[in-house]
C-alpha positions in Angstrom: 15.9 -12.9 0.0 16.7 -10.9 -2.9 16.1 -7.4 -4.4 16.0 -6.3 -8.2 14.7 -2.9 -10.4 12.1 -4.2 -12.8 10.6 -2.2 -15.4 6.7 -2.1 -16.3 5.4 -1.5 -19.4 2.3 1.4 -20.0 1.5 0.1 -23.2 2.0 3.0 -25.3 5.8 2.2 -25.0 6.9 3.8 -21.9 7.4 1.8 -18.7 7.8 2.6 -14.9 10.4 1.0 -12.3 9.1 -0.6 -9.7 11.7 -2.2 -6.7 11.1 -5.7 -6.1 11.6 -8.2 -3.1 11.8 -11.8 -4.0 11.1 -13.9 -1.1 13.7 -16.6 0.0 10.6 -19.0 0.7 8.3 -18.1 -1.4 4.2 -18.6 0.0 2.8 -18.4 -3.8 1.2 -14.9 -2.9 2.4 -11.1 -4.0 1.8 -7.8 -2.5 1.8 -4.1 -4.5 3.8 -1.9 -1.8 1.7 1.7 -2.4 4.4 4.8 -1.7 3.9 7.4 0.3 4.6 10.9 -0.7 8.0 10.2 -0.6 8.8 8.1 -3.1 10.0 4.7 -3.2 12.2 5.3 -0.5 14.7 3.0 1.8 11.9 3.0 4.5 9.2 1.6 1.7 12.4 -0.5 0.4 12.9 -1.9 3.9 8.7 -2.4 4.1 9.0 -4.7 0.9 11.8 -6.7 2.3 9.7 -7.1 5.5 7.2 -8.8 3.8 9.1 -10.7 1.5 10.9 -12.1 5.0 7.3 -13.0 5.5 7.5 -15.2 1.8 5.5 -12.5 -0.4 7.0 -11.6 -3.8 6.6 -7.6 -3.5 6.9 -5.0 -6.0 6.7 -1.2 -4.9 6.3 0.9 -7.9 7.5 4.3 -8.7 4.1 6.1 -8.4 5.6 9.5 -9.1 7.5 8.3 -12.3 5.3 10.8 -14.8 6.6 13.9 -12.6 10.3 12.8 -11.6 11.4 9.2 -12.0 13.0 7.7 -9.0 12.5 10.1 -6.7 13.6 9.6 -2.9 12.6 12.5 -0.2 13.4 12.8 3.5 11.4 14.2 6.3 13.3 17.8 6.0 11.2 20.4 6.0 12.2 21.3 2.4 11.6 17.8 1.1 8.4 17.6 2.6 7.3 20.9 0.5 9.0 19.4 -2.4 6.5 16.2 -1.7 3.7 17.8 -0.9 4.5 19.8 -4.1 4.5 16.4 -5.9 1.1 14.8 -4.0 -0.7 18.2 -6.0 1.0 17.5 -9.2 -0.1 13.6 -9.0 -2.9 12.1 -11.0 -4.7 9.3 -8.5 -6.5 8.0 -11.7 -3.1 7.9 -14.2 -1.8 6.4 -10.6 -4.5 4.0 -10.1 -3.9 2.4 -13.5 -0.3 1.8 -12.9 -1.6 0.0 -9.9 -3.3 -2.1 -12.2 -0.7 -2.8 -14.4 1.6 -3.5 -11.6 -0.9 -6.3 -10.7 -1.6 -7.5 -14.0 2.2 -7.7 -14.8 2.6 -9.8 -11.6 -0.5 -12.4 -12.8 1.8 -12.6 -15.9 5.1 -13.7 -14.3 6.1 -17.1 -15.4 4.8 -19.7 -12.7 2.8 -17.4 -10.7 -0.2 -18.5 -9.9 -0.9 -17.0 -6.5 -2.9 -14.1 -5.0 -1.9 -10.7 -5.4 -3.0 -7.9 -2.4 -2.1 -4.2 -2.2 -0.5 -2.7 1.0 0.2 1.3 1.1 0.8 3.8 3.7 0.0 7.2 4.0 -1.0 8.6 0.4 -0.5 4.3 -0.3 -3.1 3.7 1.9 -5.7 5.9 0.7 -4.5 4.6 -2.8 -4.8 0.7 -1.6 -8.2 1.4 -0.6 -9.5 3.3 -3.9 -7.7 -0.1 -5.5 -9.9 -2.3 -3.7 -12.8 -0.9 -4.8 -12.3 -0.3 -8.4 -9.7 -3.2 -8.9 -9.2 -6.9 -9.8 -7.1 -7.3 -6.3 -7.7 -10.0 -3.7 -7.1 -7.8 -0.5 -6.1 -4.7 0.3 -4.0 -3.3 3.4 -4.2 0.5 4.5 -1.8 2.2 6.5 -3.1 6.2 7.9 -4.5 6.2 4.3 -5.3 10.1 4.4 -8.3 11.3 2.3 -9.9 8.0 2.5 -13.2 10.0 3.8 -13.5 11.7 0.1 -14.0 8.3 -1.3 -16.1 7.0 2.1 -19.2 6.3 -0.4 -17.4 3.7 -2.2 -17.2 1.4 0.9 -20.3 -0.4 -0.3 -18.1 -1.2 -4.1 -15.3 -3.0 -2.1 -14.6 -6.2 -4.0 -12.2 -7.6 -1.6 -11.2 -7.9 2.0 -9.5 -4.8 3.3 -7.6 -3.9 6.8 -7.3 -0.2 7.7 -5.0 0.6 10.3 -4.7 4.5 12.0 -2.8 5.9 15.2 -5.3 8.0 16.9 -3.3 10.8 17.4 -2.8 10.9 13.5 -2.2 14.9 13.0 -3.0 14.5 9.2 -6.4 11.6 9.9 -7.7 13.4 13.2 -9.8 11.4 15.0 -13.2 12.6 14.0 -12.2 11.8 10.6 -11.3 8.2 11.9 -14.6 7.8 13.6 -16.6 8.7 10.2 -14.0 6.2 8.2 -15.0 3.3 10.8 -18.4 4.3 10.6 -18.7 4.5 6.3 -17.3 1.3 6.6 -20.4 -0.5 8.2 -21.1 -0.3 4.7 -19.0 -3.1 4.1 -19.0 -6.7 4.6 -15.6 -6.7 3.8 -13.6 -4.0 5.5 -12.2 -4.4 9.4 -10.1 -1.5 11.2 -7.9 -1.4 14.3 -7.2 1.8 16.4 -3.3 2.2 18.1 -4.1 4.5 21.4 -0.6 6.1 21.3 0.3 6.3 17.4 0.4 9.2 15.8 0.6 9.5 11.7 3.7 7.1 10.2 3.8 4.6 13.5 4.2 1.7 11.4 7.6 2.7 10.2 8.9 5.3 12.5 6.3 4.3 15.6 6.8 2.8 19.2 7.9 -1.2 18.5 5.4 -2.7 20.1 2.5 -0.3 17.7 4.7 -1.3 14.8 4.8 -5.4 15.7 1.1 -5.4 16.4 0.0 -3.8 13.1 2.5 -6.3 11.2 0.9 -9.2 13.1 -2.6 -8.1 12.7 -1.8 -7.7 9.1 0.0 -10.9 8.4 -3.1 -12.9 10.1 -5.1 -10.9 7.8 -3.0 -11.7 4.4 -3.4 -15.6 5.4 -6.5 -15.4 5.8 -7.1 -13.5 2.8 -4.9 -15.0 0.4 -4.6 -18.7 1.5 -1.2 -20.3 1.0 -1.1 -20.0 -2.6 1.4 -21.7 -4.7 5.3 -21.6 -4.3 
């Protein structure tokens, strides 16, 4: 496995990073890795890596490039103000369309002719599933995506399978706003969500093992199944 900084172009001549995972044994498929309010961080690096161990080509790009490029914050208490100052500042639709070139620019890589999923956590998540509903992607993974609920009606536009993942004792995705995610999603054919009893927000990176392995394998099954095998 290796790990490079690529740049992606807007098309008006400005370009974003994004961090990217190259697979040792490659399985033909890609994933977009979705930030959270963070940045692209070592713990979103290390989440890339993860699935590029599993033979994905990931790219995680710089969401927050338009307000300050390359930013990396910690769970302090002033760099979660200084994110959540950022999370205000950010544009979901200016966001959503560097999604979209992320994926596009993947489709275009010499040789590629796999399936290309999204995968985010936390503001990623919510992010992952607004993609798979007004996107060309082939599945979408959601980790504690918060503020899903505002976008709840648009389970019935999902174009692609979709896994949602939350700890019920999520302090920022309470469990009443859980209960109406899992129920707007009856809406779809598509979508299928899994409940960790003793997870609170963030389990899948900074979570009890066993929560963190579960989710993984659960998702994993799910990107097979999804995806297919593709072409290496």
């Amino acid at each position: 496995m290796a790990s490079v900084n690529e740049n992606i172009k807007t098309g008006d001549g400005r370009s974003f990073s994004a961090y990217v995972s190259i697979p040792a044994q490659p399985n033909g498929n890609a994933i977009v890795l979705l930030q959270e309010i963070f940045g692209v961080t070592s713990t979103i690096r290390r989440v890339a890596d993860r699935y590029a161990q599993d033979g994905y080509l990931v790219y995680a790009p710089d969401l927050f490039w338009r307000l300050e490029p390359g930013v990396e914050l910690s769970h302090s208490k002033e760099d979660i103000q200084r994110a959540m100052l950022l999370l205000k500042q950010f544009d979901e639709e200016t966001g959503l369309q560097d999604i979209g070139r992320t994926v596009s620019h993947i489709r275009g890589l010499p040789g590629f002719c796999g399936k290309v999923a999204v995968a985010g956590l936390c503001l990623g998540g919510r992010l992952s599933y607004m993609a798979c509903a007004r996107l060309d992607v082939d599945a979408a993974v959601a980790y504690y995506g918060v503020g899903i609920e505002r976008n709840i009606d648009q389970a019935k536009e999902l174009k692609s399978p979709i896994i949602l993942h939350f700890g019920i004792k999520d302090e920022y995705v309470p469990q009443p706003i859980q209960e109406s995610i899992r129920d707007g999603l009856s809406a779809s054919p598509h979508a299928v969500i899994y409940f960790y009893e003793e997870a609170g927000h963030g389990f899948y990176t900074r979570g009890d093992p066993a929560a963190i392995q579960l989710a993984h394998q659960r998702t994993e099954e799910f990107l097979r199944h999804a995806l297919g095998g593709g072409q290496p």
